[in-house]
Structures are given as C-alpha cells and as structure tokens.
C-alpha positions as CSV (number, residue, x, y, z in Angstrom):
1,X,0.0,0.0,0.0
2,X,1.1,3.8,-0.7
3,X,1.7,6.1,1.5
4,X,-1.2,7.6,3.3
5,X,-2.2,10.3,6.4
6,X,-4.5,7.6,8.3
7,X,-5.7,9.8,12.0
8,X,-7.6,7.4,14.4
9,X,-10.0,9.8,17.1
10,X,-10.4,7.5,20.0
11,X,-10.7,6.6,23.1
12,X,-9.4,3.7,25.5
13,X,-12.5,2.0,26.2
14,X,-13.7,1.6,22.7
15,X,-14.1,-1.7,21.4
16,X,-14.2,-0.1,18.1
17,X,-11.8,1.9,18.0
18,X,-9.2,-1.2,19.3
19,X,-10.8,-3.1,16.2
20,X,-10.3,-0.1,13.9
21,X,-6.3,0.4,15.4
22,X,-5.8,-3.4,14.8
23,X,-7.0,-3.2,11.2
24,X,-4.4,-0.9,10.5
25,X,-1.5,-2.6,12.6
26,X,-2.3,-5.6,10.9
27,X,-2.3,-4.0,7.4
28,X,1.1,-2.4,8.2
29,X,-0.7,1.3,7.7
30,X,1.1,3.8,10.0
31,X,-1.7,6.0,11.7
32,X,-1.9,8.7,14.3
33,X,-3.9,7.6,17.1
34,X,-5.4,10.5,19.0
35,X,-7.2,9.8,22.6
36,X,-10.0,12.0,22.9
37,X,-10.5,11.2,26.2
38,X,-7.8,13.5,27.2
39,X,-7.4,15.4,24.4
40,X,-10.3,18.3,24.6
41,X,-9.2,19.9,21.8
42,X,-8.8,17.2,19.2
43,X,-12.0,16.2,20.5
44,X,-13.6,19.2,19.1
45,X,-11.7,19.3,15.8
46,X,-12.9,15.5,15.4
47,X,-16.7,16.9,16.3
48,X,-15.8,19.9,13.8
49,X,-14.5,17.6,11.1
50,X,-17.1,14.5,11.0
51,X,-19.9,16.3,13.3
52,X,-20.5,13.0,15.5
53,X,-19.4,12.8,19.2
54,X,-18.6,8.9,18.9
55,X,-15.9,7.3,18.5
56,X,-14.0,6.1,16.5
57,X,-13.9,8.5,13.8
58,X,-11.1,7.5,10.8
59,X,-9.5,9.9,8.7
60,X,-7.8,9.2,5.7
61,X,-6.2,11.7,3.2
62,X,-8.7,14.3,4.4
63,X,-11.6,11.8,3.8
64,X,-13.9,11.2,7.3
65,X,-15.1,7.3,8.2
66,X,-17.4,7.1,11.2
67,X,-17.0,4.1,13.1
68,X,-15.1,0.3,12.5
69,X,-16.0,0.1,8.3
70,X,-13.0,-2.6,7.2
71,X,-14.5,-1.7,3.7
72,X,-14.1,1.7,4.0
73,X,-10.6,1.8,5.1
74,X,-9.4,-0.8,2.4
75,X,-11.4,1.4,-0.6
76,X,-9.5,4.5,0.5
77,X,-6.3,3.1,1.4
78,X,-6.1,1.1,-2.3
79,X,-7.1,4.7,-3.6
C-alpha cells in the first residue's frame, strides 16, 4: 500500500476503535492515534470535522469514516 495520512479519534475503552487500530496494525498502515478522552481539543476538531461525538472517527487523506467500516478503510487506502 502507498503512503497515506491515516488519524484514528479515539478513546481507551472503545471496542471499536481497538478493532479499527488493529485493522491498520495488521495491514502495516502507520496512523496517528489521538485519545479524545484526554485530548479536549482534538476532541472538538474530530466533532468539527465529521460532526459526530462517537468514537471512532477514521480519517484518511482528508476523507472522514465514522465508526469500524473494514471496507471503507481498504477502498481509500487502495485509492
């Protein structure tokens, strides 16, 4: 796979966001992995970006995912 800006907004006691972190360690995609939990203002510049609260929220090259979607990440990481 190229090269791409993967940002995972999350928190410690998501499920999904663990699932969504895994996806991308398993794939070999590097990714930032912000904890909103502590973060207040990433938080809001997740909310800002994607407008949902929930986590996890995926961005990849500028493009917002909402929640663990495997089919999602795969169609804009083979982009």
């Amino acid at each position: 796979m190229s090269t791409h800006s993967v940002t995972v907004y999350s928190t410690p006691s998501c499920p999904y966001c663990v699932m969504a972190k895994n996806y991308f360690k398993k794939n070999g995609v590097e990714f930032n992995d912000i904890d909103v939990s502590i973060d207040t203002s990433a938080a809001n510049e997740m909310v800002r970006k994607s407008g949902q609260m929930g986590v996890p929220v995926v961005e990849i090259d500028n493009q917002i995912v909402i929640g663990f979607q495997p089919d999602a990440f795969e169609e804009l990481l083979s982009a």
